[in-house]
Phi, psi and omega in degrees: 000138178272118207277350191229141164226154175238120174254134173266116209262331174186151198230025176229160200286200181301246235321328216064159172248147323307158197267113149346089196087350172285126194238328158017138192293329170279331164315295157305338171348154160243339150272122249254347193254012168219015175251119190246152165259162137022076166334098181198158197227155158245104159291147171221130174248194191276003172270277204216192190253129174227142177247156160236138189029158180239057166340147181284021187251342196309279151033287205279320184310306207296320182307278208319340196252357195045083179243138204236338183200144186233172172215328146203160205243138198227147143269101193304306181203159187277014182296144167313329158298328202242005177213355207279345172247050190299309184270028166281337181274003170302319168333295169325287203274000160263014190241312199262013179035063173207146178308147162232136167301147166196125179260141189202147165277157211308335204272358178270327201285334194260338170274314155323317174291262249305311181250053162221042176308339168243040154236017184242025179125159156097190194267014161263012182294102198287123176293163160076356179278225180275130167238105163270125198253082201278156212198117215275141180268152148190057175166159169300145186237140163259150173230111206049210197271001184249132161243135231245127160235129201242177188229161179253122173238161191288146157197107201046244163260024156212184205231133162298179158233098195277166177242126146264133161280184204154151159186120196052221167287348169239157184262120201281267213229132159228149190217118175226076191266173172027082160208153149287351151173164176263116172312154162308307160349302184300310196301301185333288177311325195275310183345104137112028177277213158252307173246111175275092172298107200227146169319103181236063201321305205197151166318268153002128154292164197220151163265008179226016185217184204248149156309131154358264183290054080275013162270322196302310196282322187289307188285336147309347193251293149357284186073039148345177158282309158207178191209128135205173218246142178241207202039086212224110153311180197259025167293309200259103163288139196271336156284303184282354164283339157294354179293326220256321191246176189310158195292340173256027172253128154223175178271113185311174154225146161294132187074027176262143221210109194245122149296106206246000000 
């Protein structure tokens, strides 16, 4: 049986699916795999609960999935999509009267004080809020038994945090979102995991996010068990695009939920 799981709490890019004013076949869709929130994942191991990033969507992904507890939150990068439900997490920490840890590398961490300056301290400090206890990555981490590595990939003119997941020798989750490609670096650590998540916006290139068929080619070059590409814009109807890749590529949808 397998100890660890990954929830996709939401797969879609900054706009969301359907798209504001959008009437498009995917936007209009009635399969429930093309309506995408946010981008964001929840591991969960036999230690503890970990979200990556907190989307302006978190809220309601947390009511859909009944999520009750979190233990700590890792942030790939600060853009707004990835951070606007930051204070949903007061909840977490009112319910269980605890601090939540969060990890970012400094330069996500230094956008976090700025703008949630009154919850990281100081004479902006709100009793009874969000109390974040932050903790700047710049090297593999443990979280429990589990170890985290994280890589820096270009994403336009700033840089993301991708995650290697670990746990003893084998490798679990690579989570490589909002890039513009996966670094040899990355590709390495990852080489041969199990489950691979990868950035796929739209058919069409882009500059700061990987195409389709440059997501298909970073996941042949990897090798995974399987891959699937989440932040996906109203490019990709999630059937027929699936039509289009390899038998261990698929597309996530929100609330799908894999055992790795």
């Amino acid at each position: 049986m397998r100890e660890v799981e990954v929830t996709f709490l939401g797969t879609g890019t900054s706009h969301g699916i359907p798209v504001i004013g959008c009437q498009c076949n995917v936007c209009s869709s009635i399969d429930q795999r093309d309506k995408r929130l946010r981008s964001s994942i929840q591991v969960r191991t036999p230690e503890m609960i970990i979200q990556v990033d907190t989307p302006p969507d978190f809220r309601v992904q947390c009511l859909r999935e009944a999520v009750t507890r979190i233990d700590a939150v890792i942030y790939t990068h600060s853009h707004t999509d990835h951070i606007l439900g930051f204070d949903d997490l007061r909840r977490f920490c009112e319910m269980e009267s605890k601090s939540m840890p969060i990890y970012a590398a400094e330069r996500t961490l230094n956008d976090l004080h700025r703008v949630f300056q009154y919850a990281f301290g100081g004479k902006f400090r709100v009793p009874g809020y969000v109390h974040p206890e932050p903790v700047v990555v710049d090297g593999p981490f443990l979280l429990g038994e589990t170890e985290i590595i994280p890589f820096d990939l270009p994403h336009g003119h700033t840089m993301t945090t991708g995650l290697v997941f670990r746990r003893g020798r084998s490798k679990l989750l690579a989570y490589f979102t909002d890039c513009k490609q996966v670094t040899p670096e990355a590709e390495e650590a990852a080489r041969g995991v199990d489950t691979l998540v990868l950035d796929a916006l739209r058919h069409a290139s882009h500059k700061t996010h990987m195409s389709l068929s440059e997501a298909i080619e970073t996941s042949i070059r990897i090798a995974p068990r399987i891959t699937y590409f989440t932040h996906m814009c109203h490019d990709l109807g999630h059937f027929e695009t699936e039509l289009q890749l390899p038998e261990n590529i698929r597309l996530a949808y929100d609330g799908l939920a894999c055992a790795i």
